[in-house]
C-alpha positions as CSV (number, residue, x, y, z in Angstrom):
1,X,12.1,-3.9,-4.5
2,X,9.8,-7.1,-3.8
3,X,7.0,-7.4,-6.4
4,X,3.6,-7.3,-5.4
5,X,1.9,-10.3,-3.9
6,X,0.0,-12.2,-6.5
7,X,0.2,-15.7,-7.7
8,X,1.5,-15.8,-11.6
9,X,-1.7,-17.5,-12.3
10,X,-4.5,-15.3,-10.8
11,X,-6.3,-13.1,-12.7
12,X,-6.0,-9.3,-12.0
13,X,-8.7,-6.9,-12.1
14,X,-7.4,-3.2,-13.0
15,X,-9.4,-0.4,-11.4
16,X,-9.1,3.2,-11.9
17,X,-8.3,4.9,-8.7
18,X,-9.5,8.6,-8.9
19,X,-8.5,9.8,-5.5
20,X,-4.7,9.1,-6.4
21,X,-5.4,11.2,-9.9
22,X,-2.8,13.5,-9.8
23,X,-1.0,12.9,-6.7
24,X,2.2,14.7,-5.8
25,X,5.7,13.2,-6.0
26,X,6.4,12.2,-2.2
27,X,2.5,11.9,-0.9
28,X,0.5,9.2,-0.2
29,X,-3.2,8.7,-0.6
30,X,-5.7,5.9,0.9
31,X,-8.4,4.4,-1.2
32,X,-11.2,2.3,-1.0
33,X,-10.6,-0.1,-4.2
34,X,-13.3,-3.1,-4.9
35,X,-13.6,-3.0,-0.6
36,X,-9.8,-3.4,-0.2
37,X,-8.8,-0.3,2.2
38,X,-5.6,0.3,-0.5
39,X,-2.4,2.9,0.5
40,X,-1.2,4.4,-2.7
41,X,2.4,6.1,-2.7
42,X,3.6,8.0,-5.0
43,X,7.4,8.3,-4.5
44,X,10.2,11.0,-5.1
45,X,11.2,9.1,-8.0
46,X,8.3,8.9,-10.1
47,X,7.1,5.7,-9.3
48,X,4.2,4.3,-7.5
49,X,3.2,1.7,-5.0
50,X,0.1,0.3,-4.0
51,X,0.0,-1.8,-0.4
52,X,-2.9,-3.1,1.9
53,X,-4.3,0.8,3.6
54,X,-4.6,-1.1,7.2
55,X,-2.1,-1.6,9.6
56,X,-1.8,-5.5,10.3
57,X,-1.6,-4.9,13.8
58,X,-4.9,-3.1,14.6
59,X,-6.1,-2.4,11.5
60,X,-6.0,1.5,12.2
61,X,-5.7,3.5,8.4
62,X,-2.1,3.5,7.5
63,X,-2.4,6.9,5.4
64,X,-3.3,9.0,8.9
65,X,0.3,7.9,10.4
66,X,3.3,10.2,10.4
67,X,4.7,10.0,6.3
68,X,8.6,10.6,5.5
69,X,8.7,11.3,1.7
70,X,12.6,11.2,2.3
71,X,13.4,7.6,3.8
72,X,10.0,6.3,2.6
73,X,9.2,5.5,6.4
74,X,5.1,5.5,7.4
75,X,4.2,5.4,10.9
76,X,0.9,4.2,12.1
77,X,-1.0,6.4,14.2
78,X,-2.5,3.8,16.6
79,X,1.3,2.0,17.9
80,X,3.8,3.7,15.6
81,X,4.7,0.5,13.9
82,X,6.5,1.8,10.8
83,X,6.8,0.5,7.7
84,X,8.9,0.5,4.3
85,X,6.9,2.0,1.7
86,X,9.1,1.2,-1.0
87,X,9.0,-2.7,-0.2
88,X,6.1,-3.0,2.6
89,X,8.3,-4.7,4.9
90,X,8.3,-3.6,8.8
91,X,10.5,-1.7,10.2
92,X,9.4,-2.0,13.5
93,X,8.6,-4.7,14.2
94,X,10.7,-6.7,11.3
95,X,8.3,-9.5,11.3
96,X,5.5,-7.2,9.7
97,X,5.2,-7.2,6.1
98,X,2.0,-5.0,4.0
99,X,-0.1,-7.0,1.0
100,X,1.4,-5.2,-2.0
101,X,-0.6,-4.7,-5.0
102,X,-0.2,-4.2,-8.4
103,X,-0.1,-0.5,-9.6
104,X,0.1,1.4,-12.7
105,X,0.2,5.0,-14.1
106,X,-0.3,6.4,-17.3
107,X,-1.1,10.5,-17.8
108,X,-1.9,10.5,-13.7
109,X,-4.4,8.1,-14.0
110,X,-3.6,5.7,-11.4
111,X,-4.9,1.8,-11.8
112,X,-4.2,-0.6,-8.9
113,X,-4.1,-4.7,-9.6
114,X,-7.0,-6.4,-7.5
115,X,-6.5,-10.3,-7.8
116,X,-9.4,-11.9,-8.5
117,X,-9.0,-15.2,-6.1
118,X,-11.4,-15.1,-3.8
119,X,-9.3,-13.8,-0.9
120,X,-9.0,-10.9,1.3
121,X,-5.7,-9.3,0.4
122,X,-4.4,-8.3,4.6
123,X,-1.2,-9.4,6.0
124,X,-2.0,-9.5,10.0
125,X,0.2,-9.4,12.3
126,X,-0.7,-10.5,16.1
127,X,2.8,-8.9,17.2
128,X,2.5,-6.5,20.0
């Protein structure tokens, strides 16, 4: 599993993310955190990821696409690019990768890492 996509030396804002309180082994949840349109997964293992909630194709919301809890496959509603939620990378296309963010859960409260750089944190992709 790839680690999420922050420079060693950027500072990381934490920021509790109430809509993902809770959330269910094998769903998924989007979240507007500090203006970032986040996708928060919570997988069949336990464990949780956090990646950029916008398709980098046409920036259609992630969390309405077609979600497989099983193979960890989400589809975008807008072109049915899918995507990897354990590691963000595309699927289809390969060349597409999602921003992933820091996460972190304790007692079902769920905190994502915001890096504090200045930046807008969206892979885009001009595939078609």
């Amino acid at each position: 599993m790839t680690e999420a996509n922050v420079a060693a030396d950027v500072d990381i804002k934490w920021v509790e993310v109430p809509e993902a309180h809770d959330i269910w082994e094998g769903d998924i949840v989007d979240a507007e955190v500090e203006g970032e349109q986040v996708v928060i997964v919570h997988h069949l293992d336990g464990t949780y990821a956090a990646f950029q909630g916008l398709c980098p194709h046409q920036e259609v919301l992630l969390a309405d696409g077609k979600w497989d809890e099983e193979t960890c496959v989400l589809a975008c509603p807008g072109h049915l690019w899918e995507f990897d939620m354990k590691c963000g990378d595309g699927i289809n296309p390969k060349g597409s990768t999602l921003y992933r963010y820091r996460v972190e859960e304790n007692d079902g409260v769920v905190r994502v890492g915001i890096p504090q750089d200045g930046e807008t944190h969206y892979n885009k992709s001009y595939e078609s």
